[in-house]
N, C-alpha and C positions, 0 to 999 in steps of 0.2 A: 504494500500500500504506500503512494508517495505522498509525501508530506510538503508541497511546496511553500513559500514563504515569498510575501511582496511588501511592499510600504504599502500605507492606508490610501494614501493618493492612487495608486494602481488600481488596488482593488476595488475601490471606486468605479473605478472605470472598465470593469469587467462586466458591472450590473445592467441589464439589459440591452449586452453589446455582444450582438451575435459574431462579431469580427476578433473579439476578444477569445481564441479559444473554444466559440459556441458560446459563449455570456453566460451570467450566472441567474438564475432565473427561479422563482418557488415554485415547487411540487403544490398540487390541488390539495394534498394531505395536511399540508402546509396551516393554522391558523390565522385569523388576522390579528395585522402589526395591536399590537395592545399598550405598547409604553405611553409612558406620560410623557409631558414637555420637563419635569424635572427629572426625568432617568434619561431623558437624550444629553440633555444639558448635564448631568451626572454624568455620562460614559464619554465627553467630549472632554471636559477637566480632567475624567482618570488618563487619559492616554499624554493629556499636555504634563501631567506627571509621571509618566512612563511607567502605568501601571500594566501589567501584562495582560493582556485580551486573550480568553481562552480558544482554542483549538475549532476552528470551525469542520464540520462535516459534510462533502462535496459528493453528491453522484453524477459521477460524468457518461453519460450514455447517450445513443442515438434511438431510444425506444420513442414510440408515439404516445408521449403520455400527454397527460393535461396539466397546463402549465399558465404560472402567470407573471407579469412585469412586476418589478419594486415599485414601490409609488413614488411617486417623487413630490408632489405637491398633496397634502396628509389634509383629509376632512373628515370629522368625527361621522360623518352622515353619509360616506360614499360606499357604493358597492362594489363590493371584490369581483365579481361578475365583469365589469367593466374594465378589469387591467386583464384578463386572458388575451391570450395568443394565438395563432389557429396551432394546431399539432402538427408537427413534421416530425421528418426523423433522419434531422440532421444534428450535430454534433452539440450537445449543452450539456453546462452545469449546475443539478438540481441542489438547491442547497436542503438538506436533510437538519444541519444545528446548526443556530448563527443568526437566524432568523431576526430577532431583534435590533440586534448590534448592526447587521450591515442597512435594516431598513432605516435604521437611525442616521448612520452615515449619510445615507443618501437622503433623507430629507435632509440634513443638517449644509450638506455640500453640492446639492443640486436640484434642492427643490423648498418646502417653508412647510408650515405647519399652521395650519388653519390661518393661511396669506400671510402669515410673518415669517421671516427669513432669521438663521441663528447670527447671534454677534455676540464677539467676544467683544470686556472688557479688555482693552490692551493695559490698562492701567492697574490691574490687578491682578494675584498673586501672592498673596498673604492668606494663611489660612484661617479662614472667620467662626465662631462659633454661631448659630449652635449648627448651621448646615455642612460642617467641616469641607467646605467649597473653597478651592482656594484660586481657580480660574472660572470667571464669571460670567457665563454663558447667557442666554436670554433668547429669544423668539421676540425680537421687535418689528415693528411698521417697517420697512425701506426710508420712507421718503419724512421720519419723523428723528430717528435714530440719527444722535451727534457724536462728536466725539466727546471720551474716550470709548467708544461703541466703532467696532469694526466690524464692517460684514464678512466673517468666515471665510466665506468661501473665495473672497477676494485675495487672501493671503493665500489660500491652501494654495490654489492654483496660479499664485502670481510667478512668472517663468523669471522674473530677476533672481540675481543674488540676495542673501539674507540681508548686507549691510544694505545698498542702492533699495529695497524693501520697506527699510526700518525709517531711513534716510527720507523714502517719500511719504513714509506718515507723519514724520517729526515733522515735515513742512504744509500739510494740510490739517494741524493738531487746528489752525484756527487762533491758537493763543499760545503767546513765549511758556516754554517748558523748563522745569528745572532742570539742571547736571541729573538728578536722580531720576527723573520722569524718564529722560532722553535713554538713559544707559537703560531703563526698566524695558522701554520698548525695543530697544535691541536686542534684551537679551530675552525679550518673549518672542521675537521676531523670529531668533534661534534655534528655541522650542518649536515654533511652529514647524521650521522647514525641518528639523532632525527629527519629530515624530511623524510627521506626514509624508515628507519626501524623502527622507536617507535613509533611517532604519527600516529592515523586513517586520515593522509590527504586526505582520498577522498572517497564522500558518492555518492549512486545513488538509486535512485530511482527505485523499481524493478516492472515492471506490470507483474503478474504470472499468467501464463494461460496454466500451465504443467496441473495442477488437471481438471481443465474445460474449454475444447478449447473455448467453448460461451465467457466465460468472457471478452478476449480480443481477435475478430478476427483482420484478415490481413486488413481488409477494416479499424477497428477501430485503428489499430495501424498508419496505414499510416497518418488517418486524427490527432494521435494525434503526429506525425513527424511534419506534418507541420505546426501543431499551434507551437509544441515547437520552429520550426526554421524559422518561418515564423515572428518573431517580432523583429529580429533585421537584421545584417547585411551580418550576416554570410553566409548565402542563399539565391541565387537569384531568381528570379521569374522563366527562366526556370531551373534550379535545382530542385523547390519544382515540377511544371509543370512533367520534367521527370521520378520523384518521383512516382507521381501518373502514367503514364507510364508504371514505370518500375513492377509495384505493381500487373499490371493485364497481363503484357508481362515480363515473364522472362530474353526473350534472348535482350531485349531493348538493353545494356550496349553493348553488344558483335554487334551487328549488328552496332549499331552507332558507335562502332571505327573500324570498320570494313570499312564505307563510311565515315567517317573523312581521315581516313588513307589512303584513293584512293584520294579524292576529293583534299585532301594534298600532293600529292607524288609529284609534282612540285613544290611546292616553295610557295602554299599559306595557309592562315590559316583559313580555315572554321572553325566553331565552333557548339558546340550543337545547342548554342541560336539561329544560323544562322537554321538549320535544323528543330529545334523545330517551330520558328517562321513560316518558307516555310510549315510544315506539318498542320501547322492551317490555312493557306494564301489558301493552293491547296484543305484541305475539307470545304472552304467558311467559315470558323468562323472565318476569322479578324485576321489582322496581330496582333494585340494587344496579351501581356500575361494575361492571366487571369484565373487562378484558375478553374473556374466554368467552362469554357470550357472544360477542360479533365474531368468533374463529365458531363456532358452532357451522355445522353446513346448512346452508340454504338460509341464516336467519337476516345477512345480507341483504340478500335477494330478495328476500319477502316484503324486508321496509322497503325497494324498490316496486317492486310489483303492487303493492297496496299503500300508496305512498296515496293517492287522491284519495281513497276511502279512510286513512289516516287523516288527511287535511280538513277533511268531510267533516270528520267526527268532531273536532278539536275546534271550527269553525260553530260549528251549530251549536256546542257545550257553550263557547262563547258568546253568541249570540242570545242563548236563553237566562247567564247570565245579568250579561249587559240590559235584559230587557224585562227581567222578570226578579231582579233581585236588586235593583238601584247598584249596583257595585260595577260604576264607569269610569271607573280610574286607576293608577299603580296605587295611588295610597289607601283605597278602601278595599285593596287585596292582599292582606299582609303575608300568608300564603297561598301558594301558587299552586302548591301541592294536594293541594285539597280538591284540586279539579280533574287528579286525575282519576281517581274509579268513576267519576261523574262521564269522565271521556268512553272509559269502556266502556260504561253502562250503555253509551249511546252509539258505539263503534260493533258490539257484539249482540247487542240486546234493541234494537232499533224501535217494534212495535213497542215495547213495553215501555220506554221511552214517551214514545207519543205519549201514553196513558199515565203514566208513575205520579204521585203523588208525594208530595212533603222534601221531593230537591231544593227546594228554596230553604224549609227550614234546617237541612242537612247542613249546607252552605252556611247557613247564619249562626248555628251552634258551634259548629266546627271552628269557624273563624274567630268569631268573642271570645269562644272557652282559650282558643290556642291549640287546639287539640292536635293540630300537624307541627307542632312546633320544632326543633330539635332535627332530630333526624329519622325522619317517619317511613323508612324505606318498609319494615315489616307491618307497619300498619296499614300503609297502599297494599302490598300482597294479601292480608289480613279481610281489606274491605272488597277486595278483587274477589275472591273467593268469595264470599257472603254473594257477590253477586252473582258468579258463576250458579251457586249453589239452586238460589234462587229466580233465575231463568231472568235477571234483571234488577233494578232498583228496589231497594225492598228499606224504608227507612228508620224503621224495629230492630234489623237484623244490622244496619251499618250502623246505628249507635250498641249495638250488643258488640260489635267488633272493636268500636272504638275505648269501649269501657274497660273491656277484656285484657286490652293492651296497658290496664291502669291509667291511662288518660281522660280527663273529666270533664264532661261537656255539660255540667254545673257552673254556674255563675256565680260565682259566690257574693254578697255586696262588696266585702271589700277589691275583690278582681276589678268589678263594674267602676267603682270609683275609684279605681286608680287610670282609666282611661282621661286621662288630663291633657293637657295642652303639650304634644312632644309625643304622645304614647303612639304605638304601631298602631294601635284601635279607634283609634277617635276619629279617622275618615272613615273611615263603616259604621260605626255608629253614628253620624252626623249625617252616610247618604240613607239611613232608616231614620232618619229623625224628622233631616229637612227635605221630604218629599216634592216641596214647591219648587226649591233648586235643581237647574239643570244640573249636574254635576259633571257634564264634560267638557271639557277643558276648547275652547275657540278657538285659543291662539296659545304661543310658548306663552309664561308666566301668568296666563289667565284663569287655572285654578284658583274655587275657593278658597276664601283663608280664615283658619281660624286665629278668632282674635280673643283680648282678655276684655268682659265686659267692665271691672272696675278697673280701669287701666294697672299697668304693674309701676309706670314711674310715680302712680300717686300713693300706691299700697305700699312703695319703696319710703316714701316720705314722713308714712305714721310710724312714731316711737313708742318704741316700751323702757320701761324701768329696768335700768342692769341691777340684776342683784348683787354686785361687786362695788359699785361705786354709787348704785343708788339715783341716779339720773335717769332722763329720756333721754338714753344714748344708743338702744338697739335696736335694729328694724323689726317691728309687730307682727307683721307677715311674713312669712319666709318665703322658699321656690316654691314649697309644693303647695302652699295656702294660695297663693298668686296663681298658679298654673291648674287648680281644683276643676273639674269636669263644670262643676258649678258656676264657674267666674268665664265660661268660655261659650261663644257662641258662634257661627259660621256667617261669612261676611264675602260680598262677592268683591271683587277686586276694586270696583268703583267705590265702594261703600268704605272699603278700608284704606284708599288710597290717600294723594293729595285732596285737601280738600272734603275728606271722608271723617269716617272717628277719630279715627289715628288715637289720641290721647286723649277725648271729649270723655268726663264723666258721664253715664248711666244717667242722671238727673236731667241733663242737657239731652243726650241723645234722645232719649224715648220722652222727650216732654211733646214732643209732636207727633210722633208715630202714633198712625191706627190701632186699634182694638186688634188685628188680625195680625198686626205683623209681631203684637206681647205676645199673641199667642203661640205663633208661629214659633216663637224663640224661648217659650216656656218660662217667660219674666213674670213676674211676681207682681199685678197690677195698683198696691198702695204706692204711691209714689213717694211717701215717704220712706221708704226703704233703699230707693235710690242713690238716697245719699250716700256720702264717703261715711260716714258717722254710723253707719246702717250696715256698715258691709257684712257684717257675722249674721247677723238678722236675716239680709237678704239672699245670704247664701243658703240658710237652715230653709229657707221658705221653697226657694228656687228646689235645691234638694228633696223637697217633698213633688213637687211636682214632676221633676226631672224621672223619679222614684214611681210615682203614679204612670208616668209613659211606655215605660219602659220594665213592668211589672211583667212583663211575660219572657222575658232575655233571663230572669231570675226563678225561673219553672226548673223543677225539681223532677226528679227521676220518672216520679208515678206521673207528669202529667204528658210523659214524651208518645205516650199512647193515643191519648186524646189529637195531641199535636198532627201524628202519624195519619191520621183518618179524618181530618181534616183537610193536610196537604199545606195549614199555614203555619206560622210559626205566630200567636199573637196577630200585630196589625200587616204583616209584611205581605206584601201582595199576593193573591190566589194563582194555581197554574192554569192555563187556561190551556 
């Protein structure tokens, strides 16, 4: 196996350059780039300290696989879809490990990050607490960015010498520099060309299988992807999972963001793992990730083969419910997981489905209690079963699975009131609360919001007596007094905005408000209670009421029967 070794600047330039060698180019196996702007700007500092850059891993082959370009210009919102290549079966090199580091480079040196380009400070080189950063990298504007802000890639590729280099920044600095300024950018100028252009920083391992496609087929490369990235952190379980996926179904990548991208166009964030996990849950091999399952024969195949009746399922689950249970957004689905026997139910059991009864209140106990919390792999299998068992949905026998598992789809008061301002729970309970509210989101940043009815900068301002020195010296209200389910109410973006409550007292605000919208918001109609001077008062009052609404989210074991033959859970919409 050869080992060759280039400077950074070369290597560079191997990346999408079929002239280079056959260029280096990502396998479909491949995940997408995932670093931050502070781990690019992180691995550009390590190397201007001559930090060693590990081993990367090269297949160099003429097989006709599926392949795709580096990105060069990085949007959090683009599709991998759109940097493939056509397939041929001329000479390249698939990069197998490295993956991060060289897509880094190359936005860093030939392309920006969300329309900013990297720049060094040249002026710096001291190492700073607490980011132990000691070259200060950054993703700025072009046309904003002064000095000591250098554009990167101006230097890497600048074909002068280092001095004549250094020489022409000291004269464009804009402003006289000191002796120490001057020698600083010479000798980062230095740096630059010695880690970029002189030294071999960066070796890879090459597996060549141009002369003899046996040597290294697609099956053997894949398996040795995932030992290389299967030992640390880098890759998750379904990454390696889709990996193997993607190795025997080409169009894998492009179909899955194809039902991300539907499954997401309201407001939530489904995920691979979410889909991965559902496509092992609905062909019976266990929610669990595991490797050995996608080597199993035929089970490949099958998520290909029933991949629209997969989409089908997972679509319609969705739909019913966005439409049938107010839960229209990521924050009022704290688990995701809880939708998968819901998926089977509807992927294997179809009539029964039509007909079933008390899904909604399945969905609402599950989620308030927390009951998928943790890691629920055996209790998806658990309620998979229950339904196999029972030709279908059956809402008696999924809470007998979920109980079985010692999980408790009891509410207890104090659970219900600790759903406060910050908690996972409080967008589900606010989209059964406030039915009047759309809750789907228009635009970015135009979710509801919840806000504090007695504001917290005013709650911040009443004192108590320190028992230490005897003064009004301590704040009265603490975080969790301030943030209580009780002091918090859902607010659309205009209402809370400029010009909105913001910091208005309760007394103020609701001195004009209808009858309908107290209602609406479960306020306490003496308005003497509104006041600041009032607030324990108005919150014990609120409390009762809040308690009254909300009296069937605190139903007890014996009443999940009644619930079941009904179909409702309390007031939460009927199935129809």
């Amino acid at each position: 196996m050869k080992t060759p070794k280039h400077s950074l600047r070369k290597i560079v330039g191997f990346l999408n350059n079929p002239d280079e060698d056959g260029g280096f180019w990502l396998p479909n196996i491949q995940r997408p780039f995932v670093w931050s702007e502070d781990q690019i700007c992180r691995l550009f500092d390590s190397i201007l300290r001559e930090y060693p850059i590990s081993t990367l891993l090269i297949w160099k082959t003429k097989a006709e696989v599926r392949h795709r370009k580096f990105i060069d210009n990085y949007r959090s919102k683009l599709r991998l879809s759109d940097f493939y290549v056509p397939e041929n079966g001329r000479k390249k090199c698939l990069v197998l490990d490295g993956q991060q580091r060289l897509q880094s480079l190359f936005i860093g040196l030939c392309g920006s990050y969300e329309g900013r380009e990297l720049f060094l400070d040249i002026l710096s080189g001291e190492v700073s607490a607490p980011d132990d950063v000691k070259f200060r990298f950054a993703f700025l504007d072009a046309g904003k960015a002064g000095f000591p802000w250098i554009r990167f890639k101006d230097l890497v590729f600048n074909t002068a010498d280092p001095l004549t280099a250094a020489e022409d920044l000291i004269a464009k600095a804009g402003r006289g520099l000191s002796p120490d300024e001057r020698r600083k950018i010479s000798r980062h100028v230095g740096i630059v060309f010695k880690t970029f252009h002189s030294d071999d920083g960066i070796s890879y391992q090459e597996l060549d299988s141009t002369e003899n496609a046996e040597l290294y087929t697609e099956d053997d490369v894949v398996e040795v992807f995932i030992r290389a990235n299967s030992g640390g952190t880098r890759l998750g379980k379904s990454d390696l999972l889709f990996s193997l996926l993607s190795s025997s179904w080409d169009r894998a990548d492009e179909q899955m963001e194809d039902l991300l991208s539907d499954l997401n166009r309201h407001g939530f964030a489904f995920t691979r793992d979410f889909v991965l996990k559902s496509c092992l849950t609905l062909l019976n091999q266990g929610a669990r990730y595991e490797v050995s399952k996608f080597r199993k024969p035929g089970v490949r195949e099958e998520i290909e083969t029933r991949w629209q009746d997969i989409t089908k399922a997972l679509k319609d689950v969705l739909d019913f419910v966005r439409g049938k249970t107010f839960i229209r957004c990521d924050k009022a689905l704290p688990s995701y997981l809880v939708v998968i026997p819901l998926v089977y139910s509807r992927y294997h059991f179809p009539d029964n489905w039509k007909a079933a009864q008390g899904i909604d209140s399945y969905l609402l106990r599950a989620l308030i209690s927390g009951a998928f919390s943790g890691t629920p792999d055996q209790l998806i299998d658990d309620c998979v079963g229950k339904i196999r068992e029972r030709n279908g949905f059956d809402l008696n026998h999924l809470f007998d699975a979920i109980r079985s598992k010692g999980r408790s789809l009891e509410l207890t008061e104090d659970r219900f009131w600790q759903m406060g301002y910050g908690s996972d729970s409080i967008h589900l309970l606010f989209n059964l609360w406030y039915r009047e509210f759309n809750y789907t989101p228009a635009y970015d940043n135009n979710l509801p919001q919840v806000d504090h009815i007695f504001p917290q900068s005013a709650l911040r301002k009443i004192k108590a007596v320190s028992p230490e020195t005897g003064r009004l010296s301590i704040v009265k209200y603490k975080q969790d007094s301030r943030d209580q389910l009780a002091n918090c109410m859902l607010l659309t973006q205009a209402e809370n905005g400029a010009g909105g409550k913001s910091d208005t007292l309760p007394e103020v605000w609701f001195a004009d408000k209808p009858e309908s919208y107290l209602d609406m918001h479960l306020v306490p109609k003496d308005k003497d209670l509104w006041k600041i001077d009032r607030f324990e008062d108005f919150i014990e009052e609120r409390r009762k009421l809040i308690r009254d609404k909300f009296s069937y989210l605190l139903a007890q074991k014996t009443q999940d029967n009644q619930i079941a033959q009904t179909g409702n859970d309390g007031p939460a919409p009927s199935i129809h």
